[in-house]
N, C-alpha and C positions, 0 to 999 in steps of 0.2 A: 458476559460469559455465554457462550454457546451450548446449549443443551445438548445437542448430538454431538460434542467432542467429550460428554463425561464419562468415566464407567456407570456401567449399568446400578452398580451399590452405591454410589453416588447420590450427594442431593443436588436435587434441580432445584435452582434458585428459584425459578418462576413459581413452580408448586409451594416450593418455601414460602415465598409473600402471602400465597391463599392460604397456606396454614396460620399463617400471623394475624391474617386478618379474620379468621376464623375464632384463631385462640382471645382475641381483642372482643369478643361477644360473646364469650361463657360470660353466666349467672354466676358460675358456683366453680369452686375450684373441682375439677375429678376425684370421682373415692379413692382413684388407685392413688393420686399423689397426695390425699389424707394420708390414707394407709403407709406411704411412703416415708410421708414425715414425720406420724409416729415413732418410727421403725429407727429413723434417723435420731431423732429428739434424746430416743435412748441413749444413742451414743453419749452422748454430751453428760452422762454418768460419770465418765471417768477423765473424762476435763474438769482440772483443780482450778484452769484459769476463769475468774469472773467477770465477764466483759463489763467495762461500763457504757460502753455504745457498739451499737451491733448493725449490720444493716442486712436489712432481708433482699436479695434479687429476684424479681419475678414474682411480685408478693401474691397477686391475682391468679397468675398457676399452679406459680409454686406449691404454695400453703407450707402450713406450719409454722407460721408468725405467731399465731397463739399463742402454743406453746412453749415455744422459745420467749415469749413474753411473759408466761407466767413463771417460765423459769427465773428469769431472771428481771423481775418485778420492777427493780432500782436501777435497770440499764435503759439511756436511751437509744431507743427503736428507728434507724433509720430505712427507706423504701424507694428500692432503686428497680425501677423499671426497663429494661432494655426496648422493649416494645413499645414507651411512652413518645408521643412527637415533644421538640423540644418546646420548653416551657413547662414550668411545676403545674403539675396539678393536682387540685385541693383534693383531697379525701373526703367523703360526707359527713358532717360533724355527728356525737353521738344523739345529737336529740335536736327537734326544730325550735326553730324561732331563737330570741335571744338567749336561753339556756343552753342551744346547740352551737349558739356563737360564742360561746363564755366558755363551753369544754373544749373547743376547737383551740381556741385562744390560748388556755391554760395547758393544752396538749403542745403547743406552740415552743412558749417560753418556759416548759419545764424540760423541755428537748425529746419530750412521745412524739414525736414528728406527727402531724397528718397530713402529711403532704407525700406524694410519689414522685421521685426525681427523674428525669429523664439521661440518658447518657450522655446529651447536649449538655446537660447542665447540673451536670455532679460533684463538679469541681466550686461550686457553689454553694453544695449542701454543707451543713452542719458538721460532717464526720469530716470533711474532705479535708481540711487543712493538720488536724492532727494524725488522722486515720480511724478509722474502728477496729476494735479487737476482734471480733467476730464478724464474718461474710457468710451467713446462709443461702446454699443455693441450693431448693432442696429439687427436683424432677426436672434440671434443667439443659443436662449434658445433651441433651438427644435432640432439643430447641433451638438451636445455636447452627448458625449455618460457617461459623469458622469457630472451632474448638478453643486453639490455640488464642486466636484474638480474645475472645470470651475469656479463659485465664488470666491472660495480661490486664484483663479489666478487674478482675475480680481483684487480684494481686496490688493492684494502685489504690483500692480503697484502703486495703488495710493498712494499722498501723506496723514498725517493727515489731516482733514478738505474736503480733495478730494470728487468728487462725481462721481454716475455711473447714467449713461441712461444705460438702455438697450429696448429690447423688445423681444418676440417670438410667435408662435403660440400657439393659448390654446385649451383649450379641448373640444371645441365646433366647431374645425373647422371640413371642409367636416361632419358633421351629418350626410347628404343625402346622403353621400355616404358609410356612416357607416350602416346605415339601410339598401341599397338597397344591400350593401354585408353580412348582417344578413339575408336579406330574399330569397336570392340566393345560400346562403352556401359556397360563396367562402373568407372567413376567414377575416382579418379584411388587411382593406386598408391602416392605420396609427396605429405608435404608438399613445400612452395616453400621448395628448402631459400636461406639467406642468401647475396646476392650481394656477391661483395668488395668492391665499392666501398660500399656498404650498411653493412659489417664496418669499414671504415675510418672511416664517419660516427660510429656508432656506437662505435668506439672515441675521440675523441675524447670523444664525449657524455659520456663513462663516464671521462674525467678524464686518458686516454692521450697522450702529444704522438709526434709522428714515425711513424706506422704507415706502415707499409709491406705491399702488399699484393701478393699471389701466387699464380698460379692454373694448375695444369694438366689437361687431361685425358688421363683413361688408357685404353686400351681392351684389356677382359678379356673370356676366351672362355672358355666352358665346352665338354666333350664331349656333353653330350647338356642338354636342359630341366632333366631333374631334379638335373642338379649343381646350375645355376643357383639353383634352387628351393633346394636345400639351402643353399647358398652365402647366399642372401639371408635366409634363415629365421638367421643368425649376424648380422647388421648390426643385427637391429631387426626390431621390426615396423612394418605400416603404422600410419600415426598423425593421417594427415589429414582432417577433418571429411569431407570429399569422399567417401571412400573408400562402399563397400558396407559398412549398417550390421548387417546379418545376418550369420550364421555361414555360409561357404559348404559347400557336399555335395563330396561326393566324385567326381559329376560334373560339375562346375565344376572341379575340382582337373583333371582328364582334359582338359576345352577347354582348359584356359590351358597346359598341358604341346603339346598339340597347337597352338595358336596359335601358342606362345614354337618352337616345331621348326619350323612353315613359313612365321613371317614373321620371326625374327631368328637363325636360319644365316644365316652367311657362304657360299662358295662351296665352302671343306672341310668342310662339315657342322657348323663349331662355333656355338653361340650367342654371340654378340658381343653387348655391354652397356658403357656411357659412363660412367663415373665420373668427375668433376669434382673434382676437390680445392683447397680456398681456406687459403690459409696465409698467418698473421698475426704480424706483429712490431710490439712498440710499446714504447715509454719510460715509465715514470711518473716527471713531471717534479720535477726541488727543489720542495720545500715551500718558498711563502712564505706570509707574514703574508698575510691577507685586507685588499687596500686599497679593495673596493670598499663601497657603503654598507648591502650586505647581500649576503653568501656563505657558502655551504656547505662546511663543512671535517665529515669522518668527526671521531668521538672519538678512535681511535685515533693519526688523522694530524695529529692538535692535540695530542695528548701528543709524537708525535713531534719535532714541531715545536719545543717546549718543549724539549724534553729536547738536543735539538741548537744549540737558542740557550743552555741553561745550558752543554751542554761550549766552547758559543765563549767 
């Protein structure tokens, strides 16, 4: 793909990679996709279905595996990585030496998965031949450099009847800072991240029945520029074609610190910034037979299929 043939809201793949490999050397998941996952987690209030295997996507960005683990104690936990190269890999067990090898083991064979699957090799995991009920994907819309692919993966894990949480950033986040680099001329700070109604088309496209769509914004403040700076240097970086294709100076780093202090303070001196959150619920519906005179059914969800008409 050619970078100068994108639009400018557009993601650049190239930047895309250094974001991957950037997000592939966090410690710790971001507070904002805590926060996020909290906010998500509630949801699942009013889902009566009890998964009994679930798989988390992106578990290291994600977050909110916990959670959804403590919710639901008795399901097993599976951990699908997009960003993992192929080949499982092992998780750290919870304790060293042979006690750490004995919960590892027993995490194993009781189906707590501790293993992270790669997309090379998910058709291999545990969940993959029945499905999982559950698909967590909680801060991940925005990470994905094809939406719509990213769907159609999600949608193969699950079983019939299965469901997805997700969530991502939407189009309304950083505004203020969309403006205050429209009025400075220095190109655009984010891509066009996906709007929910958009998210909902798109989930049907990708095989989903019933979405349900959801959207709030928050608004976060820091103490001075430089938190914010820090704070954003944890989300990601920028990734849209648009953006300044150069390395910036260290005197550039000084105007945008001074910019972000005297055009987005609030009234108590803090910086104020919009974060938009789009959260997505959807079904994958009964398999049936294909009655039209040409349709596409996954391998997977033709075995499935089979396999559910031989137990009838």
């Amino acid at each position: 793909m050619v970078t100068e043939s994108l639009p400018p809201n557009a993601l650049d793949p190239i930047a895309f990679a250094r974001q991957v490999r950037r997000l592939q050397r966090l410690t710790e998941t971001p507070w904002l996709n805590q926060e996020v996952a909290r906010r998500l987690d509630s949801k699942l209030d009013w889902i009566k279905l009890q998964p009994n295997a679930w798989v988390e996507w992106a578990p290291a960005w994600g977050g909110g595996g916990a959670l959804v683990a403590a919710r639901y104690p008795q399901a097993h936990h599976g951990r699908l990585d997009p960003l993992a190269q192929a080949g499982a890999v092992w998780g750290r067990p919870a304790g060293g030496g042979l006690q750490g090898l004995r919960q590892t083991l027993q995490q194993w064979w009781t189906g707590l998965d501790a293993r992270v699957w790669s997309l090379a090799d998910a058709d291999q995991a545990p969940w993959a031949r029945a499905g999982a009920q559950m698909l967590w994907a909680n801060m991940s819309l925005h990470t994905t450099a094809d939406v719509p692919a990213t769907l159609r993966q999600w949608h193969r894990q699950l079983a019939p009847q299965g469901f997805l949480m997700c969530s991502g950033l939407g189009p309304d986040t950083a505004r203020e800072l969309r403006a205050l680099y429209a009025r400075r001329g220095w190109g655009l700070p984010t891509v066009d991240f996906i709007d929910m109604h958009d998210l909902g088309d798109e989930l049907v496209k990708a095989g989903f029945a019933d979405p349900v769509m959801d959207m709030e914004r928050i608004q976060l403040t820091w103490a001075s520029p430089q938190a914010l700076l820090q704070e954003l240097r944890t989300w990601g970086g920028n990734v849209a074609a648009g953006r300044f294709g150069a390395c910036r100076s260290r005197a550039w780093e000084r105007a945008w610190l001074h910019a972000v202090g005297e055009e987005l303070c609030d009234t108590e001196g803090r910086v104020r910034l919009t974060v938009e959150v789009i959260y997505g619920h959807a079904i994958k519906p009964e398999l049936r037979a294909p009655m039209q005179p040409e349709s596409t059914v996954s391998l997977e969800d033709m075995r499935r299929l089979v396999r559910r008409k031989g137990a009838g």
